[in-house]
PDBQT receptor file of N, H, CA, C and O in Angstrom, charges set to zero:
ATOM      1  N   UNK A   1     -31.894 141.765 167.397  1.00  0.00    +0.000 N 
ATOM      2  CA  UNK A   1     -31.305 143.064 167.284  1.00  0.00    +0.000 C 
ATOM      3  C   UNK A   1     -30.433 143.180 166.052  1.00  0.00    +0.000 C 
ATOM      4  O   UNK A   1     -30.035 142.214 165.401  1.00  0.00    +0.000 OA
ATOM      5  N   UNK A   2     -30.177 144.436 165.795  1.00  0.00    +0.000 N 
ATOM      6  H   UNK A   2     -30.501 145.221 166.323  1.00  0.00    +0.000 HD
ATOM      7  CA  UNK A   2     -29.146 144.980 164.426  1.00  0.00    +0.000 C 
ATOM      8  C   UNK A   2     -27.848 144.387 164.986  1.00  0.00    +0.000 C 
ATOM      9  O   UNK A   2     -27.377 144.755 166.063  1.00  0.00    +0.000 OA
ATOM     10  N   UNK A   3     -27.314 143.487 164.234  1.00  0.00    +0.000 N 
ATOM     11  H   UNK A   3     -27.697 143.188 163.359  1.00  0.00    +0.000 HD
ATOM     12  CA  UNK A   3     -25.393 143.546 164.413  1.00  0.00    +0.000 C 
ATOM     13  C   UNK A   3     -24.529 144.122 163.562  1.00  0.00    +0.000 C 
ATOM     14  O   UNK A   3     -24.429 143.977 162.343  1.00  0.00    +0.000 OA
ATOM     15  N   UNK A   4     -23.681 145.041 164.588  1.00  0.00    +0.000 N 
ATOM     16  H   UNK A   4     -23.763 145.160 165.577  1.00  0.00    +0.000 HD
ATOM     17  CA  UNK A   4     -22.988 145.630 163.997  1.00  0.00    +0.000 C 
ATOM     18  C   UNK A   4     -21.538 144.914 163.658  1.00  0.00    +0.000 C 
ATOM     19  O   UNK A   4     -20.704 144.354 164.369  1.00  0.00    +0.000 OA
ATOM     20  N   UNK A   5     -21.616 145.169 162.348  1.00  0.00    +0.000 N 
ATOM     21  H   UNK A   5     -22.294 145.623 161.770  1.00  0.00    +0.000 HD
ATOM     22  CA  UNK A   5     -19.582 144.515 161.697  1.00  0.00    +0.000 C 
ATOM     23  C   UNK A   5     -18.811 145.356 161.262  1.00  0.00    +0.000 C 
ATOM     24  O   UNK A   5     -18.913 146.237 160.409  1.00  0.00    +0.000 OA
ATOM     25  N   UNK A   6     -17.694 144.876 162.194  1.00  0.00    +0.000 N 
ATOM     26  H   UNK A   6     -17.612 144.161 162.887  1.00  0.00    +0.000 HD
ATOM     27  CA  UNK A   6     -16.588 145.898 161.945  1.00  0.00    +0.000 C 
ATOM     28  C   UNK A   6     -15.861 145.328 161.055  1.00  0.00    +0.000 C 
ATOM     29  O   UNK A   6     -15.709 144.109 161.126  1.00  0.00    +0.000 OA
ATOM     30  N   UNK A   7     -15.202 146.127 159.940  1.00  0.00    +0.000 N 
ATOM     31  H   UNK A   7     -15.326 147.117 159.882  1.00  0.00    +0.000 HD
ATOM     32  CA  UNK A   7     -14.135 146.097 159.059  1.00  0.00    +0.000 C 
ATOM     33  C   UNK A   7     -12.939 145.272 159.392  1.00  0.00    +0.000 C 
ATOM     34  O   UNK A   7     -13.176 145.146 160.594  1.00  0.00    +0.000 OA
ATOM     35  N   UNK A   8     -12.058 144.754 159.245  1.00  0.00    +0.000 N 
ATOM     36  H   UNK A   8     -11.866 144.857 158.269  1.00  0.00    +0.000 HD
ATOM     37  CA  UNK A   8     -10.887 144.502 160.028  1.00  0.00    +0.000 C 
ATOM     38  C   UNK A   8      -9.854 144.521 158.719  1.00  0.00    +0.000 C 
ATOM     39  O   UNK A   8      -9.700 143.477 158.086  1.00  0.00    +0.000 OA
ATOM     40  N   UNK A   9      -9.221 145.613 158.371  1.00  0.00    +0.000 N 
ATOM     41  H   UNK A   9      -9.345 146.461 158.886  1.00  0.00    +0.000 HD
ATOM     42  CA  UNK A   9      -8.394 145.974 157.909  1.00  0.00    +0.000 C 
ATOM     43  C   UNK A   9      -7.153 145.521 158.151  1.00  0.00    +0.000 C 
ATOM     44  O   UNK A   9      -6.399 145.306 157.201  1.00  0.00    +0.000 OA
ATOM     45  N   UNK A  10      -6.639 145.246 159.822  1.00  0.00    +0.000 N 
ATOM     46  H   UNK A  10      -7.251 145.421 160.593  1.00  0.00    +0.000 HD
ATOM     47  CA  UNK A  10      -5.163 145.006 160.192  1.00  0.00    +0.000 C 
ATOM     48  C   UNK A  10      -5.157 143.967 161.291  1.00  0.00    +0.000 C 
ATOM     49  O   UNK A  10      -6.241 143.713 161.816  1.00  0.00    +0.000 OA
ATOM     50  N   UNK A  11      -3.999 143.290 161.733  1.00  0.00    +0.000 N 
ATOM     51  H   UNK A  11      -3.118 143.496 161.306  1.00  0.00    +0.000 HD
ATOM     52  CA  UNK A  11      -4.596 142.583 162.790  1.00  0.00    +0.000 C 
ATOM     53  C   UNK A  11      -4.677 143.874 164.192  1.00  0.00    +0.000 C 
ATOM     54  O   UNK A  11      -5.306 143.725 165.240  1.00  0.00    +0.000 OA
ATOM     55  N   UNK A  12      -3.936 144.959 163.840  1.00  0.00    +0.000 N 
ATOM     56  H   UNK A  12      -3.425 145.079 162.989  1.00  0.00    +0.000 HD
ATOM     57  CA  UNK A  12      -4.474 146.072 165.102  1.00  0.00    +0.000 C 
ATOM     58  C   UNK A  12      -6.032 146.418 165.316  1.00  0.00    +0.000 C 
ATOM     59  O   UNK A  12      -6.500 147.024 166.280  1.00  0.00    +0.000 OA
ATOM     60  N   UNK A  13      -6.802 145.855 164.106  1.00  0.00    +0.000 N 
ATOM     61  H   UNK A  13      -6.422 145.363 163.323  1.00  0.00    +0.000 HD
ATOM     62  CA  UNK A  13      -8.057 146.105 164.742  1.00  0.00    +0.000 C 
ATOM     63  C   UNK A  13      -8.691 145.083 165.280  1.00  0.00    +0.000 C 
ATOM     64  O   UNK A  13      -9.910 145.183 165.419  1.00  0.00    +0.000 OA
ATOM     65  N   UNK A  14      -7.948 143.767 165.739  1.00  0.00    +0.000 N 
ATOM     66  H   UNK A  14      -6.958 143.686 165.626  1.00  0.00    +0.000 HD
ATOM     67  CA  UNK A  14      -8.567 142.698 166.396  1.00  0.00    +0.000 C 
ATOM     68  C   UNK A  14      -8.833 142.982 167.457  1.00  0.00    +0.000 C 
ATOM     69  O   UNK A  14      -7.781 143.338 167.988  1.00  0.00    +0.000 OA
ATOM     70  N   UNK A  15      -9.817 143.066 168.298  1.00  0.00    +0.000 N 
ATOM     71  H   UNK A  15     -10.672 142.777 167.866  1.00  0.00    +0.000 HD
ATOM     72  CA  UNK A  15      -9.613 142.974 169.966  1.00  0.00    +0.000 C 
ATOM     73  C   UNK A  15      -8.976 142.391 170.753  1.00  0.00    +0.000 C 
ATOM     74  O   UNK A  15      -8.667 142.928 171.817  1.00  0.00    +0.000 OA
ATOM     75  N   UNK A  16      -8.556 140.956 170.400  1.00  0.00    +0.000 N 
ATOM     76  H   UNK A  16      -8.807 140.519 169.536  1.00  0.00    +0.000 HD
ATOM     77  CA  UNK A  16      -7.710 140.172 170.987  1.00  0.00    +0.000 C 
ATOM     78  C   UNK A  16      -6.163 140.434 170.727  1.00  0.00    +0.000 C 
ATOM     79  O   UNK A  16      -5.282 140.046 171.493  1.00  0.00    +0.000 OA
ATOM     80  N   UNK A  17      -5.900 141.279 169.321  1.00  0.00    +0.000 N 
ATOM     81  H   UNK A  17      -6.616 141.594 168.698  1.00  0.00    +0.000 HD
ATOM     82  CA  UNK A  17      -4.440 142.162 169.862  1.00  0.00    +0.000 C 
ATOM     83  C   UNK A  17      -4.306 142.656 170.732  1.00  0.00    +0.000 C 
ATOM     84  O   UNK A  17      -3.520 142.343 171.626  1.00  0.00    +0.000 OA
ATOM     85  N   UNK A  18      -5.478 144.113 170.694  1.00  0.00    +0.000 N 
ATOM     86  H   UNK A  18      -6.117 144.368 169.968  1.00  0.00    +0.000 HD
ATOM     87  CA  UNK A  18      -5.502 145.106 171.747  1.00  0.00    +0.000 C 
ATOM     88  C   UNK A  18      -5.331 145.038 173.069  1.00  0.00    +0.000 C 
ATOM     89  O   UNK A  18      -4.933 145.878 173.876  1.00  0.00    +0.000 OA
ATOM     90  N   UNK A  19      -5.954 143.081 173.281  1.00  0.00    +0.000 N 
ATOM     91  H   UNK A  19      -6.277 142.399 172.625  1.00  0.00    +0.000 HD
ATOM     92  CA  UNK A  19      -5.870 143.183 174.619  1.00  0.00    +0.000 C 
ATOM     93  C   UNK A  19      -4.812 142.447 174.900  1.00  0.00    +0.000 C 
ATOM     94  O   UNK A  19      -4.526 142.256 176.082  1.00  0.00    +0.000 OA
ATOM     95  N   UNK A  20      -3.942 141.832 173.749  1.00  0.00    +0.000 N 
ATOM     96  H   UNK A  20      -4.174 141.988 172.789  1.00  0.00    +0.000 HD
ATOM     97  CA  UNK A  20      -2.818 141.157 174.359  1.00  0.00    +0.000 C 
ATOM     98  C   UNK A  20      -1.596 142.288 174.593  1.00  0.00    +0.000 C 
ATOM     99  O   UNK A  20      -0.674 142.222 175.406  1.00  0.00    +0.000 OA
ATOM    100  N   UNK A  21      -1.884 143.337 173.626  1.00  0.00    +0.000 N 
ATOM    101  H   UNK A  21      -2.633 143.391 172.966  1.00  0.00    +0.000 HD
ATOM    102  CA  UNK A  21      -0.913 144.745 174.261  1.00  0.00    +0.000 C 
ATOM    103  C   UNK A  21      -0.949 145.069 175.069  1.00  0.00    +0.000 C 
ATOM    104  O   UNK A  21       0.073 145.670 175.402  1.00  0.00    +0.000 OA
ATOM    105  N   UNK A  22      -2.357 144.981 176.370  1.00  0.00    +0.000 N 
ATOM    106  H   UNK A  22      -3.187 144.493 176.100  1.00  0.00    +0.000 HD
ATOM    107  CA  UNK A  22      -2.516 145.377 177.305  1.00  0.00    +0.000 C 
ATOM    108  C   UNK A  22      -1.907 144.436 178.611  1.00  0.00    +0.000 C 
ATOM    109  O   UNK A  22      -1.543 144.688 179.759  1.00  0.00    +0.000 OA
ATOM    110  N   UNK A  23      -1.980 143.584 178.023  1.00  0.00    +0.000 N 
ATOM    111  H   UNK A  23      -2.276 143.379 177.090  1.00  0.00    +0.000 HD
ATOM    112  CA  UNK A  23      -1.289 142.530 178.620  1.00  0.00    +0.000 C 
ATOM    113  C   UNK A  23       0.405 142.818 178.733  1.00  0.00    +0.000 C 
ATOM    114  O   UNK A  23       1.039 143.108 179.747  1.00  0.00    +0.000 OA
ATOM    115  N   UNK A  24       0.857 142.653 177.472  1.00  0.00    +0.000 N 
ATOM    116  H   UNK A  24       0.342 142.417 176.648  1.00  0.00    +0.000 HD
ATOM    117  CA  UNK A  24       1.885 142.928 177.476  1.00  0.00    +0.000 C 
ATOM    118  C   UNK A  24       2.732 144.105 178.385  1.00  0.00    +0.000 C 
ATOM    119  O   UNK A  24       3.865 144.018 178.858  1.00  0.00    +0.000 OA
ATOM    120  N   UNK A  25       1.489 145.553 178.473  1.00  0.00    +0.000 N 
ATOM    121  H   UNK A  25       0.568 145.624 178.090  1.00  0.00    +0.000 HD
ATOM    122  CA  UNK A  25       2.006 147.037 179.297  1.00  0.00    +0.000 C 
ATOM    123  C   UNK A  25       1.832 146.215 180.817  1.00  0.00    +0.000 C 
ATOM    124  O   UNK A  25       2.613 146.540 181.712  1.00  0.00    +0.000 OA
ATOM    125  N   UNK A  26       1.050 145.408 181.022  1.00  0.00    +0.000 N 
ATOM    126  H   UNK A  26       0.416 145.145 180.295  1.00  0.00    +0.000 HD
ATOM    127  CA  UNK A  26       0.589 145.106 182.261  1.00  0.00    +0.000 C 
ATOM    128  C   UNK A  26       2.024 144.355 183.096  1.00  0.00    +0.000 C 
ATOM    129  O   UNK A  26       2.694 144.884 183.982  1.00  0.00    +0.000 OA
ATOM    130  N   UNK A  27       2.189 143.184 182.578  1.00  0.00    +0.000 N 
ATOM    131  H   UNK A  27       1.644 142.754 181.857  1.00  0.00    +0.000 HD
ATOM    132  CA  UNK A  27       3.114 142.404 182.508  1.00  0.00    +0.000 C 
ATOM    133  C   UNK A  27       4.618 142.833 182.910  1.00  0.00    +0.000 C 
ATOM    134  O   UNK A  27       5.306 142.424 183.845  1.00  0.00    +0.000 OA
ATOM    135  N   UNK A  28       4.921 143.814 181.882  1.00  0.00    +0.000 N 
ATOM    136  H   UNK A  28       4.362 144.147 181.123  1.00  0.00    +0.000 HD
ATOM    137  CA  UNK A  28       6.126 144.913 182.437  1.00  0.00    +0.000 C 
ATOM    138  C   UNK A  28       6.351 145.557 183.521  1.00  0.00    +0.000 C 
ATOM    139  O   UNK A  28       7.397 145.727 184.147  1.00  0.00    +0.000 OA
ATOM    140  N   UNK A  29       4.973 146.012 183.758  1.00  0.00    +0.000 N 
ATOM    141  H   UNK A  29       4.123 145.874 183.250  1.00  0.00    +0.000 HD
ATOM    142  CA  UNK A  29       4.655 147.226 184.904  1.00  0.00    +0.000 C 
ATOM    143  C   UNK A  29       4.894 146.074 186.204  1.00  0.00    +0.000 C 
ATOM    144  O   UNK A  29       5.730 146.229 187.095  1.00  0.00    +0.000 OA
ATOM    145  N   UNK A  30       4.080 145.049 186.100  1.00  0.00    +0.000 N 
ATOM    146  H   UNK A  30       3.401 144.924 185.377  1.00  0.00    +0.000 HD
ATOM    147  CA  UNK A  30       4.455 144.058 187.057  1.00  0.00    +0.000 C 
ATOM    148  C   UNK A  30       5.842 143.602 187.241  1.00  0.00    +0.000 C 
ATOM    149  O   UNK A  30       6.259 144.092 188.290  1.00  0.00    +0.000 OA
ATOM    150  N   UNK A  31       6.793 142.826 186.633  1.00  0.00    +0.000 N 
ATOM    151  H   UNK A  31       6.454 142.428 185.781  1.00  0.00    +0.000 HD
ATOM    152  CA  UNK A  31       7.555 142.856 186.218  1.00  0.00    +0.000 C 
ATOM    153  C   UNK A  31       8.918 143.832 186.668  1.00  0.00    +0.000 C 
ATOM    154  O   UNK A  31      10.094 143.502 186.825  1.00  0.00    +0.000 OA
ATOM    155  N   UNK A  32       8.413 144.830 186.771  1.00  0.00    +0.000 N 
ATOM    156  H   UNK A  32       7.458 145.098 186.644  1.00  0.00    +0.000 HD
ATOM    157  CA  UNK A  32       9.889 145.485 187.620  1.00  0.00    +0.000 C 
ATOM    158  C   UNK A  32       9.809 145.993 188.575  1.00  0.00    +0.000 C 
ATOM    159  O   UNK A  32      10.478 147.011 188.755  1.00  0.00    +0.000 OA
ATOM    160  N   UNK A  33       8.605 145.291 190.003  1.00  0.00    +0.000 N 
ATOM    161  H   UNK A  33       8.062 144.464 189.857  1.00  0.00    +0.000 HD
ATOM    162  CA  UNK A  33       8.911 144.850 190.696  1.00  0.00    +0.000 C 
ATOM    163  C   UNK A  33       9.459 143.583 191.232  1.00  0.00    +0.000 C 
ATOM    164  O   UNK A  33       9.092 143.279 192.367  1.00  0.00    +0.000 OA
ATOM    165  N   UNK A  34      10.343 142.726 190.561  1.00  0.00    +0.000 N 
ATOM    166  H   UNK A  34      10.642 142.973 189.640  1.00  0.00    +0.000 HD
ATOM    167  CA  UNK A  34      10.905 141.571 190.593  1.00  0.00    +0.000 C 
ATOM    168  C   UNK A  34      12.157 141.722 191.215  1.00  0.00    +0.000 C 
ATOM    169  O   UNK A  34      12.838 142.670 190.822  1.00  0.00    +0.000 OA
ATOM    170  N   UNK A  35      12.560 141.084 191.995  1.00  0.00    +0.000 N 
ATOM    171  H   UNK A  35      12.007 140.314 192.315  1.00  0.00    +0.000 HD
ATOM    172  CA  UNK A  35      13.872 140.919 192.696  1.00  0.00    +0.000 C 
ATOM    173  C   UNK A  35      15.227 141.433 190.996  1.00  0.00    +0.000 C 
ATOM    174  O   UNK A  35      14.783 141.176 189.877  1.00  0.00    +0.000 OA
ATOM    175  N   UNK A  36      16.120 141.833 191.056  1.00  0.00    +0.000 N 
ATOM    176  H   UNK A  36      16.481 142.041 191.965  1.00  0.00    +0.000 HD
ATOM    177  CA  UNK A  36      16.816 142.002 190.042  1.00  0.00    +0.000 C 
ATOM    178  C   UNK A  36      17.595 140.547 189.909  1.00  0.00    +0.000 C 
ATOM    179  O   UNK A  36      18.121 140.195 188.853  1.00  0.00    +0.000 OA
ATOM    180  N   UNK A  37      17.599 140.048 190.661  1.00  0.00    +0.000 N 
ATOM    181  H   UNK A  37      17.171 140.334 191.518  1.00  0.00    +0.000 HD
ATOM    182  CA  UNK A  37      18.635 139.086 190.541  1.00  0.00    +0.000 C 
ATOM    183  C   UNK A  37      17.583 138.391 189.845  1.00  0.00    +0.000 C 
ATOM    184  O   UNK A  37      18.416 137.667 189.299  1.00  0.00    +0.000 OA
ATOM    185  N   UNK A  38      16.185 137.845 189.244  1.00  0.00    +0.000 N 
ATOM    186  H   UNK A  38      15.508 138.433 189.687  1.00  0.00    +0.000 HD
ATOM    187  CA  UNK A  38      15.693 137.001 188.501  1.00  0.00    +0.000 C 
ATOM    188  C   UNK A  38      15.251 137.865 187.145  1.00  0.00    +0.000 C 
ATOM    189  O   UNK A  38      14.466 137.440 186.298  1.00  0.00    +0.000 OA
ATOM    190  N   UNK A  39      15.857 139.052 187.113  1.00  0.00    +0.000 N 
ATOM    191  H   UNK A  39      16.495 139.397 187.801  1.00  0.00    +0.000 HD
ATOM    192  CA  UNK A  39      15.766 140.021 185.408  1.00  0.00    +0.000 C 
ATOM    193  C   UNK A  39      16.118 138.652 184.274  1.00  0.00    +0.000 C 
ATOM    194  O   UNK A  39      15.443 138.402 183.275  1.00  0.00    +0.000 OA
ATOM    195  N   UNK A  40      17.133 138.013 184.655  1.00  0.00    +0.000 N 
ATOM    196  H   UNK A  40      17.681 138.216 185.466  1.00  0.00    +0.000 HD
ATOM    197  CA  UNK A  40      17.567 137.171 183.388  1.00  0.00    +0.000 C 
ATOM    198  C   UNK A  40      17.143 135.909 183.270  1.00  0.00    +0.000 C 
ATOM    199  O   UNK A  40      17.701 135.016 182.632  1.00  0.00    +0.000 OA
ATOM    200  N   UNK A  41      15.692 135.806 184.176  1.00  0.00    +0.000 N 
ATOM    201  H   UNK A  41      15.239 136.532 184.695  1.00  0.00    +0.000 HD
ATOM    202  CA  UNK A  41      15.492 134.374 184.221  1.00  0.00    +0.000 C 
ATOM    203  C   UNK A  41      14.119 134.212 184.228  1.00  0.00    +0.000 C 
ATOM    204  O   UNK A  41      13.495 133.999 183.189  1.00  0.00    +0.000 OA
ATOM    205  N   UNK A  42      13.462 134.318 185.604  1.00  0.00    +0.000 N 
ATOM    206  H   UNK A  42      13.969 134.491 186.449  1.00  0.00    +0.000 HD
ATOM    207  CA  UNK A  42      11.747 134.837 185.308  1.00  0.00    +0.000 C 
ATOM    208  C   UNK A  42      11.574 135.281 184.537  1.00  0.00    +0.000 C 
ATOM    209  O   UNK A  42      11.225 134.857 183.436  1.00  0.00    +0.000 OA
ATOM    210  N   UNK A  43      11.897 136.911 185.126  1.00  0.00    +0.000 N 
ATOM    211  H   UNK A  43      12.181 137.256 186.021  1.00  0.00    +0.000 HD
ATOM    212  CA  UNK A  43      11.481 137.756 184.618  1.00  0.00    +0.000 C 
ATOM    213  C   UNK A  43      11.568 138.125 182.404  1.00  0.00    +0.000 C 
ATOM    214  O   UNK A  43      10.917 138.608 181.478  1.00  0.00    +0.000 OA
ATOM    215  N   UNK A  44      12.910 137.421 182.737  1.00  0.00    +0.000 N 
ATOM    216  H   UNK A  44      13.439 137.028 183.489  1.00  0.00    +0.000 HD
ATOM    217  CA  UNK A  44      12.664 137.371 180.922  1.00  0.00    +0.000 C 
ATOM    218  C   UNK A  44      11.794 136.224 180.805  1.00  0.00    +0.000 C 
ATOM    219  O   UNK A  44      10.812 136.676 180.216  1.00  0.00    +0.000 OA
ATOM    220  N   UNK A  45      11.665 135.440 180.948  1.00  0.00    +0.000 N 
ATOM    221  H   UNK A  45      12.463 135.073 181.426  1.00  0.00    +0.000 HD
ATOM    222  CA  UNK A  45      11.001 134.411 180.344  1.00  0.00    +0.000 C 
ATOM    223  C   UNK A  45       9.294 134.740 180.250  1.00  0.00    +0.000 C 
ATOM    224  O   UNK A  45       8.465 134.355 179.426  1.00  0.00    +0.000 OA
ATOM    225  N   UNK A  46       9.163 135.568 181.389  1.00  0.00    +0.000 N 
ATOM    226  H   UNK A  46       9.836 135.881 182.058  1.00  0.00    +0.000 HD
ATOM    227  CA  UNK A  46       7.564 135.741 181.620  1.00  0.00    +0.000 C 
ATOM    228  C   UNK A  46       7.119 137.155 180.177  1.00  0.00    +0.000 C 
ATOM    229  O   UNK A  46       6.126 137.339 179.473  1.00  0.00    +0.000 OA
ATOM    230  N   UNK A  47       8.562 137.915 180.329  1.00  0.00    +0.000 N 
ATOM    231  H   UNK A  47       9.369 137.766 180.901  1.00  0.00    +0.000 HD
ATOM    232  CA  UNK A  47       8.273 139.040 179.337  1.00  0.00    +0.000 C 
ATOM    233  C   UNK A  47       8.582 138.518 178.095  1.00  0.00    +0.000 C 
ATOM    234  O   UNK A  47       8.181 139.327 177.258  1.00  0.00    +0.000 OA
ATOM    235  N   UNK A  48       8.990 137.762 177.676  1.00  0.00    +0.000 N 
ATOM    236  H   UNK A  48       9.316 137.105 178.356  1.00  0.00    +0.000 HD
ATOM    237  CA  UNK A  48       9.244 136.869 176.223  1.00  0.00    +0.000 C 
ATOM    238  C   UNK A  48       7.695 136.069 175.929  1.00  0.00    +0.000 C 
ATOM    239  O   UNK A  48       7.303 136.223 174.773  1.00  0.00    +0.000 OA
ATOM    240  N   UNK A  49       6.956 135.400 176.657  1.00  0.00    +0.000 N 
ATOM    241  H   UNK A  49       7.275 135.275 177.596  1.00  0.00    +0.000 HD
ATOM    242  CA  UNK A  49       5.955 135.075 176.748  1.00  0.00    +0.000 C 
ATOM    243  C   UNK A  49       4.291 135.650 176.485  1.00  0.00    +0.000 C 
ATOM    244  O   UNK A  49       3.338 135.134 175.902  1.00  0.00    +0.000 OA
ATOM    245  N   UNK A  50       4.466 137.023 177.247  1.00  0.00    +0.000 N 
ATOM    246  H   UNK A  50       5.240 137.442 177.721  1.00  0.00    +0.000 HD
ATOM    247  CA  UNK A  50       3.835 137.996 176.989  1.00  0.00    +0.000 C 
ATOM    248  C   UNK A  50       3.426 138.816 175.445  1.00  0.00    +0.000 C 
ATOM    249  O   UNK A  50       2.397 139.213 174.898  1.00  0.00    +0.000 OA
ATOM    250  N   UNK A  51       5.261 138.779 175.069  1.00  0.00    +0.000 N 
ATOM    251  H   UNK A  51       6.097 138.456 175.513  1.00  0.00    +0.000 HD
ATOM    252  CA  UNK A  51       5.291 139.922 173.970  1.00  0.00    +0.000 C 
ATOM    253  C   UNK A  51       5.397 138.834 172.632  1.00  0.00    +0.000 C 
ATOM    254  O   UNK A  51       5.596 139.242 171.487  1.00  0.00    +0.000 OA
ATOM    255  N   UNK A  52       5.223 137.327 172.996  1.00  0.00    +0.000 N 
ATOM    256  H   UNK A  52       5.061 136.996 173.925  1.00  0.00    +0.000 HD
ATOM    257  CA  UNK A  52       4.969 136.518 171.884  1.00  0.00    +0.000 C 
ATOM    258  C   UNK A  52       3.522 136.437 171.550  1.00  0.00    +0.000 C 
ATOM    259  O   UNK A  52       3.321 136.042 170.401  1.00  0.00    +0.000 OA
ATOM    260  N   UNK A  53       2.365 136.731 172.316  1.00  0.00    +0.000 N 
ATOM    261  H   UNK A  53       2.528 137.051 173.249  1.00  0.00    +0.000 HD
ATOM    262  CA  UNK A  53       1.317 136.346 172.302  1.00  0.00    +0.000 C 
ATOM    263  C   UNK A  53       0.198 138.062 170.807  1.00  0.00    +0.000 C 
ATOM    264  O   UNK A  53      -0.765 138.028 170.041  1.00  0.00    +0.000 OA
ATOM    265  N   UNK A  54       0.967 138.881 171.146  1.00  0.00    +0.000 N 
ATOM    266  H   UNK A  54       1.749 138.909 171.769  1.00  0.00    +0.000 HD
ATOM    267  CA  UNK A  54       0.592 139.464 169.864  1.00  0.00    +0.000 C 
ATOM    268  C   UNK A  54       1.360 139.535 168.855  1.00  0.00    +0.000 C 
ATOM    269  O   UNK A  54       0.927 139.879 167.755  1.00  0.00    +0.000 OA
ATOM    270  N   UNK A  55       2.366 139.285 169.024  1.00  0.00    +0.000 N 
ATOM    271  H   UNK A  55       2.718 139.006 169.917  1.00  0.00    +0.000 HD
ATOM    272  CA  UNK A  55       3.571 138.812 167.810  1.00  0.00    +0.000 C 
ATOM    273  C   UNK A  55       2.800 137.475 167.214  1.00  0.00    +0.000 C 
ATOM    274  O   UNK A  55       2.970 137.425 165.996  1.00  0.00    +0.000 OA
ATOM    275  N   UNK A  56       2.212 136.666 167.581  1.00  0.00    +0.000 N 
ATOM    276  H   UNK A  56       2.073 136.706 168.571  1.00  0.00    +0.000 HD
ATOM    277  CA  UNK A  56       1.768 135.460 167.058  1.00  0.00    +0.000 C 
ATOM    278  C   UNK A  56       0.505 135.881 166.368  1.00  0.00    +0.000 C 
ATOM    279  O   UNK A  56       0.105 135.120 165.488  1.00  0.00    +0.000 OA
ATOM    280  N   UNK A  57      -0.102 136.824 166.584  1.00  0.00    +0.000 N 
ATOM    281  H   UNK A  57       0.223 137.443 167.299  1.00  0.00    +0.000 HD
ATOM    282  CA  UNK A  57      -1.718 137.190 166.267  1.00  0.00    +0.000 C 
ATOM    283  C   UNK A  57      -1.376 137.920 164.960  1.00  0.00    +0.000 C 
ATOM    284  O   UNK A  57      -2.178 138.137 164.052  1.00  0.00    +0.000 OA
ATOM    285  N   UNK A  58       0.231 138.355 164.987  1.00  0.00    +0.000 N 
ATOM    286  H   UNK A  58       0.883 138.179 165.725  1.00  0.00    +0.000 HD
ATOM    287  CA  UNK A  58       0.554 139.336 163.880  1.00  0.00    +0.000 C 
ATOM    288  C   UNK A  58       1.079 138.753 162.817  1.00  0.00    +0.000 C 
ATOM    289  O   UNK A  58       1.392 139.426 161.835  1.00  0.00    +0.000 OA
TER     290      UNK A  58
C-alpha cells in the first residue's frame, strides 16, 4: 500500500505528545478524587510524573 508521511514540524505534532497530554488531562481528572490529605504527597508526585512525560518529549 501507499504510505502516508507526515511532516513533523514541532514536537506537538508527535502522537506520542498528544497522547501524553491526554494522559496528563486524564491523570488530573483522576486525581481530585484523592483523599485531600494525600494532595501533597501522592497526589503530587503522581501529577509531577505525568506532566514530566511530555515535558521530556519537549
Amino acid at each position: 500500500g501507499k504510505e502516508e508521511r507526515m511532516v513533523i514540524k514541532s514536537y506537538r505534532d508527535l502522537v506520542v505528545w498528544q497522547k501524553s497530554m491526554e494522559l496528563v488531562t486524564t491523570v488530573y481528572t483522576i486525581t481530585k478524587e484523592f483523599p485531600k490529605e494525600e494532595l501533597y504527597a501522592l497526589t503530587s508526585q503522581i501529577r509531577r510524573s505525568a506532566v514530566s512525560v511530555p515535558g521530556n518529549i519537549a
